[in-house]
N, C-alpha and C positions, 0 to 999 in steps of 0.2 A: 631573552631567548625562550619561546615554547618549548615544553616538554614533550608535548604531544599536538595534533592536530584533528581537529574534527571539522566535517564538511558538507553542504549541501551539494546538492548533483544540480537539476534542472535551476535555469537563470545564473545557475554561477559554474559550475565548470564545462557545464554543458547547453546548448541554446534551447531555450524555452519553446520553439520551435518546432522540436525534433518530438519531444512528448507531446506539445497539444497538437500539431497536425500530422504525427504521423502514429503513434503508439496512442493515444488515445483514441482516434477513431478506429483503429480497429480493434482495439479491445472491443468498444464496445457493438460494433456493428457483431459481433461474435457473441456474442455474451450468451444468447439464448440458443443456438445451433451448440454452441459448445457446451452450454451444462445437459441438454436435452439428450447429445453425444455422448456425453462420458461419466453422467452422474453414478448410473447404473454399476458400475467395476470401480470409481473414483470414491476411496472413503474420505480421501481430502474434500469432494467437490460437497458430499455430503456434510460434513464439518462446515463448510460455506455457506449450503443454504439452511443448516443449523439456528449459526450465526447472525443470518443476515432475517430472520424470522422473528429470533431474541431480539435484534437492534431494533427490528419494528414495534418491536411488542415495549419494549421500554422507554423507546421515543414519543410513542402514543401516535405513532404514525400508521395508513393503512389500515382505516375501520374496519374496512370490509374484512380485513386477515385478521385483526383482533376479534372482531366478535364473530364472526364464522367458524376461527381454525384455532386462533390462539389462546383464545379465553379459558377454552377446554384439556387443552392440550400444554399447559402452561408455558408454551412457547418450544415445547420441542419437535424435530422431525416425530412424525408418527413411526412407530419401531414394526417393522416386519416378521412376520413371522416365516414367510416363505424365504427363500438360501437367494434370489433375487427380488430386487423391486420389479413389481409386475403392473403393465400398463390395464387399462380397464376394457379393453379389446380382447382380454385373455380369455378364449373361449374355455379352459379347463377350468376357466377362476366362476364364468358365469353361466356358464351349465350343470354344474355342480345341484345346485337347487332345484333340476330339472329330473333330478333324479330321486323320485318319490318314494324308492324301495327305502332309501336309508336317509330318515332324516337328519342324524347327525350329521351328515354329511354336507344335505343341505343348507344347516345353518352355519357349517365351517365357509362353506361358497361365500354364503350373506355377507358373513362377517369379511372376509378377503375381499367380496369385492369394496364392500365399503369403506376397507380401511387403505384399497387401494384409490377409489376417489379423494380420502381426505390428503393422502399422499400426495398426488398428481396436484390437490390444487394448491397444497403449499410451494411445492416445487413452481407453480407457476407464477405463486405470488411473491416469492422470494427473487423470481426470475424478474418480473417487473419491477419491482422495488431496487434490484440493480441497474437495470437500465434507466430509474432513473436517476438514480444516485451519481451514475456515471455521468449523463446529462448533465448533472447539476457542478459535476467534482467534486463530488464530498471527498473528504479524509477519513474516510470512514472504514476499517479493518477489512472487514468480509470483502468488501468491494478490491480494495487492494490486494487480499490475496489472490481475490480471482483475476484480476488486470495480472498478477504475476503468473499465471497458469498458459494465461493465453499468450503472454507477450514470449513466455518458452517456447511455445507452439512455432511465434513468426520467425523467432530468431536463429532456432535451430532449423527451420526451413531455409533463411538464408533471406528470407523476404527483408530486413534492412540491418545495417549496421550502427552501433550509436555513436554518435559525433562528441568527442571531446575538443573544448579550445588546446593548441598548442601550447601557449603559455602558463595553463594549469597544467597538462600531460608532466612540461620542465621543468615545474615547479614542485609538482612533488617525485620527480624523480629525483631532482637535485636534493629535498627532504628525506628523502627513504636513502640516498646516500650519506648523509650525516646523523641517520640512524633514529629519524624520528618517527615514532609509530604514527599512522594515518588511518583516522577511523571517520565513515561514513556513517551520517543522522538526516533521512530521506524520508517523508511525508510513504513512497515507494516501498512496495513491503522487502522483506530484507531479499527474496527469493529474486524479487525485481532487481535490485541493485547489484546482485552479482551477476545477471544476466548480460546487465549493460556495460560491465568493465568486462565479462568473458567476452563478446560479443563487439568488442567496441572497432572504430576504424582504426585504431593501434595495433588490434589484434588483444588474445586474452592479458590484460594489465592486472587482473583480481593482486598479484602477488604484490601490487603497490601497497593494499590497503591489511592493517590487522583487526579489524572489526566492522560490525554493519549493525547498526539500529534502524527501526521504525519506530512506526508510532505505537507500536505495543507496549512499550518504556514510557511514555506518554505524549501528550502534545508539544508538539514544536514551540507552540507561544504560549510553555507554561515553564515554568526558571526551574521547577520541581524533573524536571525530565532531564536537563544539562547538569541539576548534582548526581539525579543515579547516574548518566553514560560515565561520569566524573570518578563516582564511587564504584563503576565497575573495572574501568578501566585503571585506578590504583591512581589519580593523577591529578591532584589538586586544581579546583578551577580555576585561578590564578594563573596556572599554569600551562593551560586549554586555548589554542587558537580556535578559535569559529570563525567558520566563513561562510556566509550566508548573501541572496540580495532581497531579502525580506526584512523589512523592518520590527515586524513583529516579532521574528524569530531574533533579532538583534535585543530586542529589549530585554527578552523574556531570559537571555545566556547573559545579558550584562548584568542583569539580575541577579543571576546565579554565582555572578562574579566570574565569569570567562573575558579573554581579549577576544573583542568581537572587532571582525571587519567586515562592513559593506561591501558586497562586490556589486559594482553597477556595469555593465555592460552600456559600449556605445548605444545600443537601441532601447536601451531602460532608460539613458537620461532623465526624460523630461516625464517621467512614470509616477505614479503616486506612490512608489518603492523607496523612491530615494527620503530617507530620513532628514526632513528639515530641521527637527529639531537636534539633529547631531552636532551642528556650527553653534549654535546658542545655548545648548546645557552644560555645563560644564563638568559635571560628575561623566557623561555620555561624551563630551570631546577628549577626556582623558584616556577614556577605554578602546572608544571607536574611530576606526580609520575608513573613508569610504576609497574606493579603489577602482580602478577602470579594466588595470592589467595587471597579474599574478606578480608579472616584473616589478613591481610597486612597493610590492611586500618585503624586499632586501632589506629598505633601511631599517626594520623593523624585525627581520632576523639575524 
């Protein structure tokens, strides 16, 4: 009998579906109207395209942003001097230098407006480099916290509700009845995952779960990331159910020495998900159980 429980969301208690064609795309069809909207008053959105400027600059991705903006800048937003960020349209910022009487003055203008262009063009290139990040799905931080900003936006609008299967919802209600903590480890930044049990078609479930990791603790398919949730949450990995329907994410907590189980959904069958090598290795059939439905899981609690 687990001690505890940890769990992936998307492909396993919830349909993979539900994120790639409904919360994905509009994350990202928003991505640029929304930081353009709210960077300005948003110290978070700033910390974002911070972020996602540093990932360029250390990826060695984005020439043109490395040697244009970043090289000089060592990869940080350029810092204001003015009490807002001010677009390059600011006629106080560009007539300034138009004013011959006091050249201090004028070169205060210079200097604003140019250090409002080099502003504006990080902000655009951190904007693209999201959108294509998102394109692509990275797992990459900055991108997910801003997927967590906007997917707040739809949900407290009311624009969708997120689908949990039935058999997960009873499954760990019947576990949170016999007192076992349930903690949440989502590719999804943690802002996102409470969003989706506040939000969900059950109505707010948060109070099923006692923690939430992302990938700020590390990567999913690294075994180093299931001993910290392990070592945070006081609870021997032995001890640790995972349930994941990634195979990589199986390898990497069997690793770590957690009971890992497969969840394959009827429409993952025949997916290159399913771990073949689970039936034939025998250190990995001892740990791992592949599984269809939560109901599955009894003989083994």
């Amino acid at each position: 009998m687990p001690k505890a429980i940890l769990t992936d969301i998307e492909g396993t208690i919830s349909s993979i579906s539900f994120v790639k064609d409904v919360l994905f795309p509009y994350a990202s069809e928003r991505i640029e109207d929304f930081i353009l909207t709210n960077f300005e008053h948003d110290p978070v959105l700033l910390s974002i395209i911070e972020a996602t400027l540093e990932e360029l600059k250390q990826n060695k991705r984005g020439e043109n942003a490395e040697i244009g903006v970043l090289s000089h800048l060592d990869g940080r937003v350029a810092k204001r001097t003015s009490s807002r960020p001010r677009r390059t349209n600011d006629r106080s910022v560009l007539n300034v230098h138009e004013d011959h009487e006091d050249d201090e003055n004028a070169e205060i203008g210079v200097s604003l407006h140019a250090q409002d262009a080099v502003f504006e063009t990080q902000v655009y290139t951190a904007i693209q480099a999201l959108k294509t990040w998102s394109l692509e799905d990275k797992k990459i931080t900055p991108l997910k916290d801003l997927q967590g900003l906007i997917w707040q936006e739809g949900f407290r609008k009311g624009l969708f509700k997120a689908p949990l299967y039935q058999d997960a919802l009873d499954f760990f209600l019947n576990m949170k009845g016999k007192g076992l903590p349930i903690y949440v480890y989502s590719s999804g930044s943690i802002q996102a995952q409470r969003l989706f049990f506040e939000f969900s078609e059950f109505g707010d479930i948060r109070y099923l779960f006692s923690g939430f990791y992302d990938t700020k603790i590390g990567s999913k398919k690294e075994y180093e990331s299931y001993l910290k949730i392990a070592d945070d949450i006081k609870v021997s990995p032995e001890h640790i159910l995972f349930l994941t329907d990634i195979k990589d994410e199986c390898r990497a907590s069997e690793r770590a020495g957690l009971l890992t189980v497969q969840v394959v959904r009827e429409a993952l069958k025949d997916t290159e998900n399913l771990d073949k090598s689970a039936s034939s290795n025998n250190s990995i059939e001892r740990t791992r159980k592949v599984i269809n439905d939560f109901s599955e899981l009894s003989e083994i609690l």
